[in-house]
C-alpha positions in Angstrom: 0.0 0.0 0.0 2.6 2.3 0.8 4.1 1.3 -2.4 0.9 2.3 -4.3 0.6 5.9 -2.1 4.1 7.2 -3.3 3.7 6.0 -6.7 0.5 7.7 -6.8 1.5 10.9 -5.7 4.7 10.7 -8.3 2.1 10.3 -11.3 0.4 13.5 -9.8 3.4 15.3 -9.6 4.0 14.4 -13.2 0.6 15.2 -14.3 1.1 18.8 -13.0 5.0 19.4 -14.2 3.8 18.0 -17.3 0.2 19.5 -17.9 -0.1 22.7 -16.2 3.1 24.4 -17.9 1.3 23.5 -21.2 -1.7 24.7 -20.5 -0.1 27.9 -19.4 2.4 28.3 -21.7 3.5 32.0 -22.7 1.8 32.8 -25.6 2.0 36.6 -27.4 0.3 38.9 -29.5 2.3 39.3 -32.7 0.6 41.0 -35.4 -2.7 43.0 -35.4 -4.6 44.4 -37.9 -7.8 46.4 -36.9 -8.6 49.0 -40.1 -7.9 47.9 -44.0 -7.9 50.6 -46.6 -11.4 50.7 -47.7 -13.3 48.0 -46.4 -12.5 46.4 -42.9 -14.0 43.0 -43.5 -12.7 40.8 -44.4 -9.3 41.4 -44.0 -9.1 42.5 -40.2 -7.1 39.4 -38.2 -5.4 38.8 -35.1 -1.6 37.2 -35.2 -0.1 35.2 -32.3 3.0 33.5 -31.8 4.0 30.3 -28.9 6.2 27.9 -28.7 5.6 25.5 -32.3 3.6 22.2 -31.8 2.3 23.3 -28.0 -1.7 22.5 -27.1 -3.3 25.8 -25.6 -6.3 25.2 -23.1 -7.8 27.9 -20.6 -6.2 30.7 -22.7 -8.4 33.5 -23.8 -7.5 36.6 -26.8 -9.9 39.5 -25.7 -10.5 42.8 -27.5 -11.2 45.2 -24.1 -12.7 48.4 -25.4 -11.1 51.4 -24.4 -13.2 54.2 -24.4 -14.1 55.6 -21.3 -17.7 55.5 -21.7 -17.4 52.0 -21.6 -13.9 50.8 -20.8 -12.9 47.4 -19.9 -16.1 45.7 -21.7 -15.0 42.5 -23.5 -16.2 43.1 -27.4 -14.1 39.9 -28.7 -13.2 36.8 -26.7 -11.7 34.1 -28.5 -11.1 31.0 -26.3 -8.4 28.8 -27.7 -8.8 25.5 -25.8 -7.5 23.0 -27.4 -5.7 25.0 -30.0 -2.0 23.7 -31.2 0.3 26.3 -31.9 1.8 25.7 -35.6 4.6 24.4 -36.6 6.4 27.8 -37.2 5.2 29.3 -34.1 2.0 31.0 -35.0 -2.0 31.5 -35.2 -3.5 33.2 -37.2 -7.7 34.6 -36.6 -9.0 35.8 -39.6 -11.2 35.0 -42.2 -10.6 32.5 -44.8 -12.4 34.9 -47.4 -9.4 37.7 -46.8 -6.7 35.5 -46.6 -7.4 32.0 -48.4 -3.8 30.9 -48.8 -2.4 31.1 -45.3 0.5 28.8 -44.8 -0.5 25.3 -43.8 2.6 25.8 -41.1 0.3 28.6 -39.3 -2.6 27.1 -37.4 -5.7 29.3 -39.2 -8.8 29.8 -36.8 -11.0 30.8 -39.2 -13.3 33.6 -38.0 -16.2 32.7 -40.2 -17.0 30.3 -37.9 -17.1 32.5 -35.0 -19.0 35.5 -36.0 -16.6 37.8 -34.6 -17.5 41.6 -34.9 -15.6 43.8 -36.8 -12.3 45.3 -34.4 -12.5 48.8 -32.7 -10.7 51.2 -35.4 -10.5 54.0 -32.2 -9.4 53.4 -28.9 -8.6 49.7 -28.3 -6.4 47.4 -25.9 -5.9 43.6 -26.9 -4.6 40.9 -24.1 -3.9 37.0 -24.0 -4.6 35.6 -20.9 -5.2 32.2 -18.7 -8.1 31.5 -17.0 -9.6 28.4 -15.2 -13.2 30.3 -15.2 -14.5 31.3 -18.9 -14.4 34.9 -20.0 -17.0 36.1 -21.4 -18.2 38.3 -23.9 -20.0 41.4 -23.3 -19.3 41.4 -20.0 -17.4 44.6 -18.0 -14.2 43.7 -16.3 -13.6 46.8 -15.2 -16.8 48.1 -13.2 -15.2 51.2 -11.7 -13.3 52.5 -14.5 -10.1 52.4 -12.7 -7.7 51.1 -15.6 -7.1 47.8 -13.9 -8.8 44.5 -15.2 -11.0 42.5 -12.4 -10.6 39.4 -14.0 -11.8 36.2 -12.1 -9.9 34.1 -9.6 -6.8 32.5 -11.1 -6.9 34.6 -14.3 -3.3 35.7 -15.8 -2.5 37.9 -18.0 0.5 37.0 -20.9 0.5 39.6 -23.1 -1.2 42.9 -23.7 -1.2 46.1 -26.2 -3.4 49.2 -27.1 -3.8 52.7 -28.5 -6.1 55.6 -27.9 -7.6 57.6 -30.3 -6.5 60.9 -28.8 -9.0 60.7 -26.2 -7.0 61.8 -22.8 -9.6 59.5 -20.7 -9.5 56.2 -22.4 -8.2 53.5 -20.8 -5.5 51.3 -22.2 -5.0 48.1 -20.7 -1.8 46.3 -19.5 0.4 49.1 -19.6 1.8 49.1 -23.3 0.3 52.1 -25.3 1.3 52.4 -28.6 1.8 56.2 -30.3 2.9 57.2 -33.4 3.5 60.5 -35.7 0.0 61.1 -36.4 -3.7 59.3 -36.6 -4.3 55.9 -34.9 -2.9 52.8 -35.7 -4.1 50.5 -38.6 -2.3 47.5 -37.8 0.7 47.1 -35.4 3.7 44.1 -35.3 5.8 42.7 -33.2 9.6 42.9 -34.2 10.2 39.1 -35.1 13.2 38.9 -32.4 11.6 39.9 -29.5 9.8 37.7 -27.5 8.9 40.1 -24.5 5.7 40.3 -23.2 4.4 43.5 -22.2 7.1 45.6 -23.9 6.8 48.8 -25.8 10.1 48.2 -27.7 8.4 45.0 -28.8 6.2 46.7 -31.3 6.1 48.9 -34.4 2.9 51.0 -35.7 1.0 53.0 -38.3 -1.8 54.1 -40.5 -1.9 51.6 -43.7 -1.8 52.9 -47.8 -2.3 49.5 -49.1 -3.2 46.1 -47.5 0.5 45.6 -46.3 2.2 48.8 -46.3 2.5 51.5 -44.0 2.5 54.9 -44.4 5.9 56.9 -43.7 3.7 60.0 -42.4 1.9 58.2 -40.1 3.9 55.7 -38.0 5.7 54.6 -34.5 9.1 56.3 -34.2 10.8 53.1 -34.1 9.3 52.1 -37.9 12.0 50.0 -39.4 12.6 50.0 -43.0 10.8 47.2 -45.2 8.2 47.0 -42.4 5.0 45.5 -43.9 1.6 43.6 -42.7 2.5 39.7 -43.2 -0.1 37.6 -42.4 0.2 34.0 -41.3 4.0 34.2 -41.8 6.9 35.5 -39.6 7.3 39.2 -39.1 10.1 41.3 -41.1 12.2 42.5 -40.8 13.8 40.3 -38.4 15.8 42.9 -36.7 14.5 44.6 -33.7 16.0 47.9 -34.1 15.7 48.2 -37.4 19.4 49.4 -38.0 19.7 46.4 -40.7 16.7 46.6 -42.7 15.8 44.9 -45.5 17.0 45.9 -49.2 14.1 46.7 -51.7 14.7 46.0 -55.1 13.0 45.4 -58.4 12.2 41.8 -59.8 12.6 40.4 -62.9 9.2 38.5 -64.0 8.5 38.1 -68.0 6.7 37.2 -70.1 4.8 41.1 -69.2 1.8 40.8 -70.3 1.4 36.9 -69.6 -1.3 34.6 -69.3 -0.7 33.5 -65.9 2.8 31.0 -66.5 5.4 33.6 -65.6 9.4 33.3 -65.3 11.3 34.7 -62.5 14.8 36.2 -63.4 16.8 37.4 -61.0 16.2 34.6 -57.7 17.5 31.9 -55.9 14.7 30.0 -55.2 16.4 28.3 -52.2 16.9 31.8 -50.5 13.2 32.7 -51.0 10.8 32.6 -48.5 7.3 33.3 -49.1 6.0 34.9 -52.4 2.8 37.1 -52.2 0.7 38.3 -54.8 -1.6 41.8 -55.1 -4.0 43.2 -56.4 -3.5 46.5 -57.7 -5.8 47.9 -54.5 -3.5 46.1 -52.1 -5.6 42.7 -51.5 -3.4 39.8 -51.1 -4.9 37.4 -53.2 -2.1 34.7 -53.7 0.6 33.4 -51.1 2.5 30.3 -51.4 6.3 29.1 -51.2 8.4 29.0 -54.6 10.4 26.2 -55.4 11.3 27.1 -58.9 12.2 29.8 -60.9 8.5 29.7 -62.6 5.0 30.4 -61.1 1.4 29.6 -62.7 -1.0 32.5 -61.7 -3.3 31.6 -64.6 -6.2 31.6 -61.9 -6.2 35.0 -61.6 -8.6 37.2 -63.3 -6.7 39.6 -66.3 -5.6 42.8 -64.5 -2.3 44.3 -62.6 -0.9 42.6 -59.8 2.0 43.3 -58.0 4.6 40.1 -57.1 6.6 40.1 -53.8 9.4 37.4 -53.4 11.0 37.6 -50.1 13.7 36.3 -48.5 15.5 36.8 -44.6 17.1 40.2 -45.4 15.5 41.2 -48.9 12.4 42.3 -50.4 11.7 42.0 -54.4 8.5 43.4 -55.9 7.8 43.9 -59.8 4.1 44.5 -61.4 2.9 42.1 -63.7 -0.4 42.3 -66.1 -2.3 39.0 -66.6 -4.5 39.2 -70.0 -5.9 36.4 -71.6 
């Protein structure tokens, strides 16, 4: 019996040094994208990033609105029990109608199947947290307006990030606000090196003038150069401080005009990353790895498009016109 007892109580020990870290394991907001030129939906998501291949249970993303009228009110909870973080180190919450070709290394919750409402373009504050009791939507978890978030028994915060919209009374939860030259952020991302939670130097910011790009007038003060929106892949540039940025240059693609088989000139396709495709109003409509120095786009309908092919330290963009 006594036997039985300690081997009993060295399985619970187990359990708990095996399951509880999981369950709890640090997870961060990476990339988030609350205002698209022109239309919001469908291309609004949420990015985070974990440790690759680990199960997520009790661990909440929550949209707190910030305003002061009604700070601390829970417009977005997305529970993630049971969610395994993909092989690369991310999730991606979006729609499958904005961004159809996410890599199959992400793990893609697709929000069509949540009915999310649309994100707070104004005053805003985003948090991950653990919790043993459910939070729920709609519901005020912070009653007296005081800044801090009454969250129930046990509840943790991991991560958290916001804005205001100039209003000197909003609230911003968690303690990292986000500011930039001028206007309120479109989308904001983390700097792919820096794993901190709850760190201003973590992020850059700005207003959006196409789908992935920001615009120079309006943005943090720490905006590296070659920042873009990626989403479902790993930020760029890789370097937190931005003091080895990316190089931009020109790509060669021909035939120009083509009827969708196109030739790339000027690549290594071993060195490449990701390539993404636009439409001339900044939608990303294809994204998919290259293995070759060729890439069939004869799907798309005839018009401009622009071609990105990136790589850990460059960026490559040309304009292409499909006609059939």
């Amino acid at each position: 019996m006594f036997c039985m007892s300690r081997l009993l109580l060295c399985l619970t020990a187990l359990f708990f040094l095996v399951i509880v870290p999981e369950s709890k394991s640090q997870l961060l907001l990476n990339e988030l994208y609350v205002n698209a030129p022109g239309s919001d939906e469908p291309f609004e998501f949420i990015e985070l990033k974990g440790t690759p291949g680990s199960t997520l249970n009790s661990i909440y993303v929550v949209a707190f609105e910030s305003d002061s009228g009604s700070a601390g009110n829970a417009d977005v909870v997305i529970p993630l029990n049971g969610i395994t973080v993909g092989s690369n180190g991310l999730i991606f919450i979006g729609t499958s109608i904005g961004y159809p070709n996410i890599p199959d290394e992400t793990t893609f919750k697709d929000t069509l199947l949540l009915g999310l409402p649309i994100l707070e373009n104004g005053s805003i504050s985003f948090a991950v947290l653990f919790s043993p009791i459910p939070i729920l939507k709609d519901v005020d978890y912070d009653t007296n307006n005081d800044g801090v978030l009454d969250l129930p028994n046990g509840a943790l915060l991991q991560d958290a990030v916001g804005w205001t919209n100039g209003d000197l009374t909003a609230l911003v939860y968690g303690g990292v606000i986000l500011t930039q030259s001028a206007g309120t952020p479109d989308a904001a991302v983390r700097f792919a090196d820096n794993t901190t939670p709850f760190s201003l130097q973590a992020w850059y910011n700005g207003d959006l003038t196409t789908a992935t790009t920001f615009d120079p007038l309006e943005v943090s003060s720490n905006m590296p150069e070659g920042a873009g929106i990626t989403p479902g892949n790993i930020n760029i540039p890789n370097n937190g401080t931005g003091i080895d940025a990316l190089n931009i240059s020109s790509l060669n693609v021909y035939p120009n005009p083509s009827q969708g088989l196109i030739n790339i000139g000027n690549i290594n396709p071993n060195e490449v990353s990701n390539m993404l495709v636009y439409s001339i109003d900044g939608r990303l409509v294809r994204q998919f790895g290259v293995a070759d120095s060729f890439v069939n786009l004869g799907n798309l309908e005839s018009g401009l498009y622009w071609i990105e092919l990136r790589t850990k330290r460059e960026v490559k963009r040309a304009q292409i016109v499909i006609s059939y």
